[in-house]
C-alpha positions as CSV (number, residue, x, y, z in Angstrom):
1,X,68.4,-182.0,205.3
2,X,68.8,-181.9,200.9
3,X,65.3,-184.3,200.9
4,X,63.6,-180.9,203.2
5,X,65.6,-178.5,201.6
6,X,64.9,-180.3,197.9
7,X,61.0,-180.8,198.8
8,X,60.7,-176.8,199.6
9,X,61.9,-175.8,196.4
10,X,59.3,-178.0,194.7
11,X,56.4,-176.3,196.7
12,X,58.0,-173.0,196.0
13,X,57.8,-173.5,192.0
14,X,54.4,-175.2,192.4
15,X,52.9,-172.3,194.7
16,X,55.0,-169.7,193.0
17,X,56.0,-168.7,196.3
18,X,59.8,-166.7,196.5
19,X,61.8,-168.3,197.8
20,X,64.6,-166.9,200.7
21,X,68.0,-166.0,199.8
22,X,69.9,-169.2,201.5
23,X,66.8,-172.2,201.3
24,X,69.6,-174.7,202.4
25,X,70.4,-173.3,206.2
26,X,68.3,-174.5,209.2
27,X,67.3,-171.0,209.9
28,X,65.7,-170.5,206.6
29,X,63.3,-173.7,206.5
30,X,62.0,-172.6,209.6
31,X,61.5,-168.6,208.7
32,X,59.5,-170.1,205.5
33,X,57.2,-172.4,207.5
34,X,56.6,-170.3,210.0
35,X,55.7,-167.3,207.8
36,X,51.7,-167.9,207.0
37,X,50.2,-164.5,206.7
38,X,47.0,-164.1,204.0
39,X,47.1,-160.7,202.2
40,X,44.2,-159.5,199.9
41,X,44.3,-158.6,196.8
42,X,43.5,-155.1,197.5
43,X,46.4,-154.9,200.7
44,X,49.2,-155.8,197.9
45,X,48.7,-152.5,196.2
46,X,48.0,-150.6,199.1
47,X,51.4,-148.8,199.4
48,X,50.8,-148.1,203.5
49,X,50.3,-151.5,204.3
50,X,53.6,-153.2,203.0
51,X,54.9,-156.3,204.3
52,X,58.1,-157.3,203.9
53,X,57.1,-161.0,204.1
54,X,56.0,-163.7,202.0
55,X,52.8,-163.0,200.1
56,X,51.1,-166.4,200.0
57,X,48.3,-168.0,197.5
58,X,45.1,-169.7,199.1
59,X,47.1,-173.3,199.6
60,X,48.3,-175.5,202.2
61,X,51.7,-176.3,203.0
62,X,53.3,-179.4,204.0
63,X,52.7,-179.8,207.5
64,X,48.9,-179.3,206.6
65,X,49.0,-175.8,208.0
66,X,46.5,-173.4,206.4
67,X,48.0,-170.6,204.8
68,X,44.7,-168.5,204.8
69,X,45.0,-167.8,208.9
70,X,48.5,-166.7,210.5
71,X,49.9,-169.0,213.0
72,X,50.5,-167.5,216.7
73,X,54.0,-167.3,215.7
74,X,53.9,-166.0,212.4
75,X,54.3,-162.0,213.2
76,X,56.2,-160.7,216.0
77,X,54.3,-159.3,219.3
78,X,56.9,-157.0,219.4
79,X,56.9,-154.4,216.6
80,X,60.7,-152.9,215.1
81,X,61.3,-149.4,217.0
82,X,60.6,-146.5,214.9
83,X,63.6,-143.5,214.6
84,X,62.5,-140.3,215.8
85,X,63.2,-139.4,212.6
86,X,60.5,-141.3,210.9
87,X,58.1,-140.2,214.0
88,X,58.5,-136.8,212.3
89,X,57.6,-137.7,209.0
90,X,54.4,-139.3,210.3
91,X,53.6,-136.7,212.3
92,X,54.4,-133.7,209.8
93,X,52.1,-135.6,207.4
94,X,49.0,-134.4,209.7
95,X,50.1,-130.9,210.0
96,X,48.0,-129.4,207.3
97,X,44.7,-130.2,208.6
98,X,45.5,-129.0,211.9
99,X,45.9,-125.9,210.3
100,X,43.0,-126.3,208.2
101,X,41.2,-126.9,211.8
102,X,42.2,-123.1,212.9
103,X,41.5,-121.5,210.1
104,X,37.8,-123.2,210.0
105,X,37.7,-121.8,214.1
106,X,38.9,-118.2,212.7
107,X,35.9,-118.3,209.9
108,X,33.1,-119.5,212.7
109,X,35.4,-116.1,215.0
110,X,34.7,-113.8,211.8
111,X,30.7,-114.8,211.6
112,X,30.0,-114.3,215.3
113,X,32.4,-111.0,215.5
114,X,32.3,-109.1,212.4
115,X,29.4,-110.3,210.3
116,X,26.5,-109.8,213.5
117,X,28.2,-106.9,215.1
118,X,31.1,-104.9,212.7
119,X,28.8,-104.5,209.4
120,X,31.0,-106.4,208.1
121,X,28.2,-107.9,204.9
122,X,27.3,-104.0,204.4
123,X,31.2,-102.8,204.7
124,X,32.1,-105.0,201.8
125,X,29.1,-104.8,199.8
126,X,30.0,-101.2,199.5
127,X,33.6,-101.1,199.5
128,X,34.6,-104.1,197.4
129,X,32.3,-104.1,195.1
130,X,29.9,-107.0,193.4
131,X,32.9,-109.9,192.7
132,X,34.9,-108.7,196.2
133,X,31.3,-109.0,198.5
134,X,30.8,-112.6,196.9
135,X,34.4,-113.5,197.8
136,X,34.6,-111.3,201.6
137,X,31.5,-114.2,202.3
138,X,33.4,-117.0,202.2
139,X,35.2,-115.5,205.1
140,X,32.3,-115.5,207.7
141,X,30.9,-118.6,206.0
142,X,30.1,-120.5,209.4
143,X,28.4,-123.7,208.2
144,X,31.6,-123.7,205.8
145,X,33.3,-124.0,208.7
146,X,31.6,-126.6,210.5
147,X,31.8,-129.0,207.2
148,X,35.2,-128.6,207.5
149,X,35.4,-129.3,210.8
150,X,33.1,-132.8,210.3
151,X,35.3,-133.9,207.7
152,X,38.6,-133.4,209.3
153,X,36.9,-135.4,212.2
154,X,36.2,-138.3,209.9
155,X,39.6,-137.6,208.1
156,X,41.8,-138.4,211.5
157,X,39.5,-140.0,213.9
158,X,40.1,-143.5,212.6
159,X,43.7,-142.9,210.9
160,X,45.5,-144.8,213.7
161,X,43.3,-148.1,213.4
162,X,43.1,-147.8,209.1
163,X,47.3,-147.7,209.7
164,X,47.2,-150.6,212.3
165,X,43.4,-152.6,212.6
166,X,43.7,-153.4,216.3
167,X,40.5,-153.6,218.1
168,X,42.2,-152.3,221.4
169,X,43.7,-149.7,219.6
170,X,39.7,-148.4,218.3
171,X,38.0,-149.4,221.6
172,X,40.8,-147.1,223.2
173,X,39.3,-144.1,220.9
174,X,35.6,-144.9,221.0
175,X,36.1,-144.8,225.0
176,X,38.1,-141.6,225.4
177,X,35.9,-140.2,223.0
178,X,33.3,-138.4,224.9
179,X,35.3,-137.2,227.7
180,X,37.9,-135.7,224.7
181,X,35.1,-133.5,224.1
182,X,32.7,-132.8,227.3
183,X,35.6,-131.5,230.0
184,X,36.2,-128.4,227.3
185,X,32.5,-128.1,227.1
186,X,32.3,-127.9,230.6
187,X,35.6,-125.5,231.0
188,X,33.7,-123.0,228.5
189,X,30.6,-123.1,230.3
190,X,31.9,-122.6,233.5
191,X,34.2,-119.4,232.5
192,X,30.6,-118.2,231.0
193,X,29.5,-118.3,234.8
194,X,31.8,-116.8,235.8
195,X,31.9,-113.7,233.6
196,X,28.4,-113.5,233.9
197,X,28.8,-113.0,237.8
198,X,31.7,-111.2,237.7
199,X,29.5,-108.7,235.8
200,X,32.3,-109.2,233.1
201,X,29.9,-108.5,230.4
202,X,28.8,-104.8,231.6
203,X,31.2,-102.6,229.0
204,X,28.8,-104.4,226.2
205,X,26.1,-101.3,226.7
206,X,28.8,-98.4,227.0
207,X,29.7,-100.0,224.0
208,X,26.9,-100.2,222.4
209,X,26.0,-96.3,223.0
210,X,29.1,-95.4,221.1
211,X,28.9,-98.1,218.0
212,X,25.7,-98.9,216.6
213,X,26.1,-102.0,215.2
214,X,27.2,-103.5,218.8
215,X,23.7,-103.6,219.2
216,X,23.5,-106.9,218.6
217,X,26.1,-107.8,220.9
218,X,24.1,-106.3,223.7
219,X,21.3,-107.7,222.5
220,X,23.2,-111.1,222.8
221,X,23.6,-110.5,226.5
222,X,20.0,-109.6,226.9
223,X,18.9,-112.5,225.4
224,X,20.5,-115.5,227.4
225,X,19.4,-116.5,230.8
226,X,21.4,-116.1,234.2
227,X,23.6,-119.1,234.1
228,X,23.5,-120.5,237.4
229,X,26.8,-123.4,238.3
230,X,24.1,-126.5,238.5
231,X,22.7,-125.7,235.1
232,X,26.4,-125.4,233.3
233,X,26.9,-129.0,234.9
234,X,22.9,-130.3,233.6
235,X,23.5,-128.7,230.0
236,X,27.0,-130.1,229.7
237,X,25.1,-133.7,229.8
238,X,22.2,-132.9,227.8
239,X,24.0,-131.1,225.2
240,X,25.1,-134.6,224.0
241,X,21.8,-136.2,224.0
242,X,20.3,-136.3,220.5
243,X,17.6,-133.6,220.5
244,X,19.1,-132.2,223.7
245,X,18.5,-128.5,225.1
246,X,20.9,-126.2,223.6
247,X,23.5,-124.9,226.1
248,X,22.8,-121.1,228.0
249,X,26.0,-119.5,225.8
250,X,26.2,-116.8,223.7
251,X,25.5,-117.6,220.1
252,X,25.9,-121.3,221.3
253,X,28.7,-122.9,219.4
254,X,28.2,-126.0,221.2
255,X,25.5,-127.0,219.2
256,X,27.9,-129.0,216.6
257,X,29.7,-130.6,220.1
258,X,26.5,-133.1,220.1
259,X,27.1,-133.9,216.5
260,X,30.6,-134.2,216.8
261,X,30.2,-137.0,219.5
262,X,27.6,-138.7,217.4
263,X,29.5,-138.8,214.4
264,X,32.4,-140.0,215.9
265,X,30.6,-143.3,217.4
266,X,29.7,-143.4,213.5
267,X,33.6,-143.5,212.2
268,X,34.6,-146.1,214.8
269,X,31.6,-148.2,213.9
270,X,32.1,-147.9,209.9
271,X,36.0,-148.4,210.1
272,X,35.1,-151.3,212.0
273,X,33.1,-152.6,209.5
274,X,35.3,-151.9,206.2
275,X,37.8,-153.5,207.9
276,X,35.8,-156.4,208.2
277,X,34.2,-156.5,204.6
278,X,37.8,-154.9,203.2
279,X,37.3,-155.2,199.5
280,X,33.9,-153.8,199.1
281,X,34.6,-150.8,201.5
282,X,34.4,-148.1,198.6
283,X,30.7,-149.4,197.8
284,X,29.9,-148.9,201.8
285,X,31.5,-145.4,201.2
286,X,29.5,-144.3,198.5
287,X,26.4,-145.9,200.0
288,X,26.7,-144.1,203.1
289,X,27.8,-140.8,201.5
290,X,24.8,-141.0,199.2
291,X,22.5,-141.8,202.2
292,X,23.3,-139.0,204.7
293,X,23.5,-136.4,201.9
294,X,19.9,-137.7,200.9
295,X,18.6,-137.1,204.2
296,X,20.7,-133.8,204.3
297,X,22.4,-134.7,207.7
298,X,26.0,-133.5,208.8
299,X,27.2,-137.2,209.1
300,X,27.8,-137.3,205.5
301,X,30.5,-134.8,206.1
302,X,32.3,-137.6,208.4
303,X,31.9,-140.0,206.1
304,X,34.0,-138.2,203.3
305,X,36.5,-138.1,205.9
306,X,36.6,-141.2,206.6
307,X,37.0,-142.1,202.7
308,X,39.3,-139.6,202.1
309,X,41.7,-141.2,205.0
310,X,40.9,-144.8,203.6
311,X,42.5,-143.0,199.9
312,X,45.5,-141.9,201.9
313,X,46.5,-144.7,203.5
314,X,45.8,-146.9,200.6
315,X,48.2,-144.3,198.6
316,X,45.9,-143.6,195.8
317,X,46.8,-139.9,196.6
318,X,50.1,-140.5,195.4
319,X,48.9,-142.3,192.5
320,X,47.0,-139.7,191.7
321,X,50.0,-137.0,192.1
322,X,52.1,-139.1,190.2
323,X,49.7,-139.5,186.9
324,X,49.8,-137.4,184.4
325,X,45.9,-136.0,184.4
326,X,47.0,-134.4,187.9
327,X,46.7,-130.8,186.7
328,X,43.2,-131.5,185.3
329,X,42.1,-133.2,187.8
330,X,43.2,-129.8,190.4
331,X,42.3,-127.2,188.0
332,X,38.6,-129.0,188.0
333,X,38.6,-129.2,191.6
334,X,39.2,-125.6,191.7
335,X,36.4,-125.0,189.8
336,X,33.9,-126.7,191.5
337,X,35.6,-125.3,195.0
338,X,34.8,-121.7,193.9
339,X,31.7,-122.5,192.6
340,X,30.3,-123.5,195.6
341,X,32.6,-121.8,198.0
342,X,32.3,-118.2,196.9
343,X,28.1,-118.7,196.0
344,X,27.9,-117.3,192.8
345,X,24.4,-116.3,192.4
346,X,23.8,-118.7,188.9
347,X,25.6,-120.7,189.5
348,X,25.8,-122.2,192.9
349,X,21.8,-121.3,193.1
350,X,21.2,-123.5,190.2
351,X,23.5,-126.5,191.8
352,X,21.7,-126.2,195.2
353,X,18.5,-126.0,193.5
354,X,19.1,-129.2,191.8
355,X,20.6,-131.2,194.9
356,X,17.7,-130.0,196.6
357,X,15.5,-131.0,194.2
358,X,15.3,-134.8,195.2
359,X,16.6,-134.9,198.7
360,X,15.1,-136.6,201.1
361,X,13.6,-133.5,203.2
362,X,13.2,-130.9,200.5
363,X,12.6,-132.5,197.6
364,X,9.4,-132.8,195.1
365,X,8.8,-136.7,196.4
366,X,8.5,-134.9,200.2
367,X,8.8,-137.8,202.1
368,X,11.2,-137.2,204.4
369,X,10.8,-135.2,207.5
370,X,7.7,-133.5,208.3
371,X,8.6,-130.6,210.2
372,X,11.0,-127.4,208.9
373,X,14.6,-127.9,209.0
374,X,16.4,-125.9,211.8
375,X,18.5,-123.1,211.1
376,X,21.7,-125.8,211.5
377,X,20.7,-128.0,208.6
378,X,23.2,-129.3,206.4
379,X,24.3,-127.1,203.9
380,X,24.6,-128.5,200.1
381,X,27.1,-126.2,198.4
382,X,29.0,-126.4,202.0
383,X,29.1,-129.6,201.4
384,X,30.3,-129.6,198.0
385,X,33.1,-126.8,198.5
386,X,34.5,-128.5,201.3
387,X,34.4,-132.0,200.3
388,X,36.6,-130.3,197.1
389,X,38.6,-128.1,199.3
390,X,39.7,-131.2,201.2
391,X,40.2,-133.4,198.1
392,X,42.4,-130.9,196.7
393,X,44.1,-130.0,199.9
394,X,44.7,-133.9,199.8
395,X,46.6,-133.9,196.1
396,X,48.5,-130.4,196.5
397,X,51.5,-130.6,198.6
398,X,52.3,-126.6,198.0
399,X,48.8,-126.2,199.8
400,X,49.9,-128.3,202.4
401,X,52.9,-126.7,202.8
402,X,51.0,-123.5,203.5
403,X,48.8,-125.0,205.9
404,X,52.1,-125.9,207.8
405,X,53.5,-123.1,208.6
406,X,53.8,-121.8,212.0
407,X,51.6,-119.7,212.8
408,X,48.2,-121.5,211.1
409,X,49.5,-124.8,212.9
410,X,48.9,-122.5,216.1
411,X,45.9,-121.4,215.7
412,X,44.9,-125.5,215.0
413,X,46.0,-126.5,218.1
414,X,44.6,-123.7,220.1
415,X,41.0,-123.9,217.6
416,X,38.8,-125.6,220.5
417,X,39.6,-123.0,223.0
418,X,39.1,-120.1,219.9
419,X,36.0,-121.9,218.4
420,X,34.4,-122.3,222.5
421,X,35.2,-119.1,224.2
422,X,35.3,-116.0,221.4
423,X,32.2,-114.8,222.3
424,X,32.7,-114.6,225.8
425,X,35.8,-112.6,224.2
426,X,34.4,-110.6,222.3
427,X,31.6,-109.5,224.3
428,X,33.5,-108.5,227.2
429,X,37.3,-107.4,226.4
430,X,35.9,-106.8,222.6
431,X,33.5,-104.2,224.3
432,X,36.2,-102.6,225.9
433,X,38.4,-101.9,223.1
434,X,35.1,-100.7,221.1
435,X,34.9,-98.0,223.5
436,X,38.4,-96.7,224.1
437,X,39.1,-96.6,220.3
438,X,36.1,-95.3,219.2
439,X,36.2,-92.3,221.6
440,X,39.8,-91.7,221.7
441,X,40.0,-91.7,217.6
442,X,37.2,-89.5,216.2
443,X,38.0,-88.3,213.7
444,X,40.1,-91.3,211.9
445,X,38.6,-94.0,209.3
446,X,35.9,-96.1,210.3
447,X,37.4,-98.9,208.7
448,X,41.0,-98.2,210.9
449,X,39.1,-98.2,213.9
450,X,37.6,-101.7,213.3
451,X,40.7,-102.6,212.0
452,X,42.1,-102.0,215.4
453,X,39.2,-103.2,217.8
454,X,39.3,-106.8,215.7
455,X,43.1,-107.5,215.4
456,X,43.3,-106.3,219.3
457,X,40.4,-108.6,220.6
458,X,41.7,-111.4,218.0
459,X,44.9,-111.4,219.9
460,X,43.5,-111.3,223.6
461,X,41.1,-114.8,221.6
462,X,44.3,-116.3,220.9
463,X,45.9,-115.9,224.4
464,X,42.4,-117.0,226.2
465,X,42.1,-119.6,223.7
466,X,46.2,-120.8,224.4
467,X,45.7,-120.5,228.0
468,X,42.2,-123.4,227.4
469,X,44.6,-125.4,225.8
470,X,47.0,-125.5,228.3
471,X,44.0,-126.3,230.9
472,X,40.4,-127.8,230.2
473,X,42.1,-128.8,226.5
474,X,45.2,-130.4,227.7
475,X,42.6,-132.0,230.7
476,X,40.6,-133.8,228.7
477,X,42.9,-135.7,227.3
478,X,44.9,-136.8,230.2
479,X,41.4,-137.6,232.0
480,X,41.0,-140.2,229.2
481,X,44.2,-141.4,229.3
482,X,44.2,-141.8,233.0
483,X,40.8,-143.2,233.1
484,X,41.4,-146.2,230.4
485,X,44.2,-147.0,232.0
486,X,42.0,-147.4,235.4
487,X,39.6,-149.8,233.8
488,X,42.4,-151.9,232.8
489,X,44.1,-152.0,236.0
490,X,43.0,-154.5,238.6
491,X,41.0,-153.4,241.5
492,X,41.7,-153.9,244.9
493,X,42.0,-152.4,248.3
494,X,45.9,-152.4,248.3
495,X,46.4,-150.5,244.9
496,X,43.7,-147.9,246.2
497,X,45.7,-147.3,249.0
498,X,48.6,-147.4,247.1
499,X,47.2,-145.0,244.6
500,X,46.6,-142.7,247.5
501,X,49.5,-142.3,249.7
502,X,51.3,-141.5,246.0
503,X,49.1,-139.1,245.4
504,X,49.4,-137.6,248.8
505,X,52.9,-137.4,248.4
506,X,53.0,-135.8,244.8
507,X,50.9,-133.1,246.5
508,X,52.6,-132.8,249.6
509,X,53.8,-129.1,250.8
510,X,57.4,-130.5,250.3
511,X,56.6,-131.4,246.6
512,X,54.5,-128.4,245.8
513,X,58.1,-125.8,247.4
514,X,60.2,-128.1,245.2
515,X,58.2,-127.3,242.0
516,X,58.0,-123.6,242.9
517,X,61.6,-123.3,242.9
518,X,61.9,-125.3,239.9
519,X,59.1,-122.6,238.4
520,X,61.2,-119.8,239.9
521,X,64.4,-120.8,238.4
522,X,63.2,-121.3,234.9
523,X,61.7,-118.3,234.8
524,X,64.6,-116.6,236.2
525,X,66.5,-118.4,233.6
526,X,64.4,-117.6,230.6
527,X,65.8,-114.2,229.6
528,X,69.5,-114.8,229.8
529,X,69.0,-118.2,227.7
530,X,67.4,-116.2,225.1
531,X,70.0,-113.5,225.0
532,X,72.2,-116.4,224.8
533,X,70.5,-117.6,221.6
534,X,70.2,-114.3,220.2
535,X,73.9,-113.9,220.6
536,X,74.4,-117.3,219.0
537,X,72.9,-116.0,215.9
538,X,74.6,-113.2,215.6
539,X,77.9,-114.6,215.4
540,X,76.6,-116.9,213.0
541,X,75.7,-114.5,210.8
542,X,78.5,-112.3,211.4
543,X,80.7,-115.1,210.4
544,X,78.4,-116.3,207.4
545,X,79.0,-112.3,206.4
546,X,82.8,-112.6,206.4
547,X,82.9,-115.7,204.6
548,X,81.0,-114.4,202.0
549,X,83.2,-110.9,201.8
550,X,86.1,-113.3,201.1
């Protein structure tokens, strides 16, 4: 036992390995061999990745074990259980960008409601003068929007395999992928058919005859075809093919649906790689960046994503916060942000004009592309402002703070549902309201009276677009849940059957009266356990009152 325990010290001077606390005891030799885990240079100083284990050189040890490859023992199968606690923490580090997702669904609301049918570009031009009309666009900025919502794609996709590289865990994602985002495309769709045969979308010409600028909107109705059932199925599938038919939908959000697929396949397929070449990963980055904003394609919005969640979980933000060039480095990304955000004529025209100048489409060399660019292309100050926006955003935890409160983390987690189905919305309840307030208030402010119709049809968006979470949302992802675990189950006659008298008897009349009464008594329930909770609070600060008069 002293020749083992005396022969391990030696290699721990020689391999300047440390050594454990008690290097004498049986239990310690045999934590020390069995610990053979290679760490890169670059995983040392990444602050998300710590292990609290033995960081090995590129040796041997006695037994003639390499220490370059981990031995089937050397890590647990079994990982420590995490406190709710710290589930929290990782979870209310994400909050921000959920609300910077609803806020980019409100802008795409503002383009397709009040920029095409409330005058809203004229209303400020006149109102708010030269500096306020530059600042109202930013507002109704839709490709703004969709950058953002690229690069908050890249940003989270591939956060969970960065945290833990696990090719289950990023096969799981690539395969629920698709079906994450083609059941809501389908849901919205289908509600389009069926407003459109419910003649739903009638009150858009009353409308029309009372405000002028809802022309448009009925022109919007006019323009799209009768959407038949078969064809909402057919476009749901095409829509995802690249250079696909766009979908039968007014104003046709879906369009960046197709992208979004594609780009995502492109974040599971680059994360895969950096893992795999892990030290020169910022030079893939750059490369890729560089490449798809040459060619002036969206997918160089997902890759600043992805290198922006690489910079989190390697905890340069916090490096960066930490250092004391951190106001600089805000103020400057301020700058730039408003530069290209708010379009100021010299500016920003100049910038584009430059970035234009040699890209790949565009530019003086012309050889890219032959044919013009769609009305969808990439955007270049977009690109700029957001990728700023979401750099800052990144090293500014007072912004994040704001993105977390309540209400904006709402309208994140309801911004499918508000970015698929407001103009369905707006062209049918929306219509309604234009007509009631404009008659019934005459002789009020025009701006009152759009005031009224847009906070009124925003709030029947955020109830439709709640009640699509709850449903085609909330569907999508349980169909891929349900569906993975299906291809990992083993087949066989037995479990079908099995599979199907459960499902008969979840759905059975006795187990459909149960969860009616269950439904009947909570909702019989819900007022008096809110009085209860109001009372509750009252006495609290009734008493926190008297203790302070004392």
């Amino acid at each position: 036992m002293n020749d083992m325990a005396s022969r391990q010290r030696i290699e721990h001077e020689v391999l300047h390995i440390p050594a454990p606390s008690s290097i004498s005891s049986v239990d310690s030799e045999a934590s020390t061999d069995e610990v053979t885990l290679n760490v890169s240079d670059d995983e040392k100083q990444n602050s998300a990745r710590k292990i609290d284990m033995p960081i090995f050189p590129l040796a041997r040890t006695s037994t003639g074990c390499s220490l370059t490859k981990p031995l089937p023992h050397s890590v647990t199968s079994h990982p420590s259980p995490v406190s709710p606690i710290e589930q929290k923490k990782v979870v209310r580090k994400l909050d921000y960008l959920e609300g910077l997702r609803g806020l980019a669904a409100c802008i795409v609301l503002n383009e397709h409601f009040t920029l095409y049918n409330l005058s809203y570009d004229q209303t400020t031009k006149e109102n708010w003068g030269k500096i306020g009309y530059q600042f109202g666009k930013v507002f109704v900025a839709g490709k703004l929007a969709v950058s953002l919502f690229f690069i908050l794609s890249g940003r989270v996709l591939a956060i969970a395999y960065l945290k833990k590289p696990d090719s289950d865990r990023l096969a799981s994602a690539f395969f629920r992928r698709p079906f994450r985002l083609i059941i809501p495309v389908f849901g919205s769709l289908l509600i389009h058919w069926a407003v459109y045969r419910l003649n739903w979308y009638a009150p858009v010409h009353d409308a029309a005859s009372v405000l002028d600028s809802w022309r448009s909107a009925e022109g919007t109705v006019k323009g799209f075809e009768e959407p038949t059932l078969s064809n909402a199925i057919l476009n749901t599938l095409t829509l995802f093919v690249p250079g696909g038919r766009s979908v039968n939908y007014p104003h046709a959000p879906q369009w960046t649906i197709g992208i979004e697929l594609q780009g995502s396949f492109l974040v599971f397929i680059v994360a895969l790689i950096t893992q795999s070449y892990f030290r020169h990963r910022w030079v893939i980055y750059a490369v890729l960046v560089f490449w798809f904003f040459w060619t002036e394609t969206w997918f160089a919005d997902f890759m600043v994503g992805l290198w922006l969640a690489d910079l989190a979980q390697s905890g340069v933000f916090g490096r960066i916060q930490s250092s004391r060039l951190i106001w600089p480095f805000r103020l400057a990304l301020v700058f730039l942000t408003l530069i290209t955000m708010v379009q100021f004529p010299k500016l920003s025209d100049k910038l584009s004009e430059w970035s234009a100048g040699w890209s790949f489409d565009t530019g003086k060399a012309a050889i890219g592309r032959d044919f013009e660019p769609p009305w969808y292309q990439f955007h270049i100050n977009y690109f700029y402002s957001s990728t700023c926006f979401a750099l800052l955003l990144e090293v500014t935890p007072l912004l994040q703070r704001v993105f977390e409160i309540s209400p904006i983390k709402f309208l994140g987690r309801v911004s499918f549902g508000m970015y698929l189905l407001h103009p369905v919305v707006f062209l049918t309840f929306g219509s309604i309201m234009v007509s009631i307030i404009f008659r019934g208030l005459p002789g009020r402010p025009w701006w009152l009276k759009v005031g009224l119709v847009y906070c009124s049809t925003f709030a029947m968006i955020l109830v439709v677009s709640w009640l699509f979470y709850k449903t085609f949302d909330q569907w999508s992802m349980d169909f891929g849940r349900w569906l993975e675990r299906l291809m990992k189950a083993e087949w066989s006659v037995g479990s079908f059957m099995a599979w199907t008298r459960r499902r008969a008897k979840a759905n059975s009349p006795a187990a459909w009266r149960a969860w009616s009464w269950r439904t009947w008594r909570t909702i019989k329930a819900y007022p008096g356990r809110k009085y209860a909770i109001f009372k509750r609070s009252i006495s609290r600060y009734r008493r926190r009152t008297s203790e302070v008069q004392v």
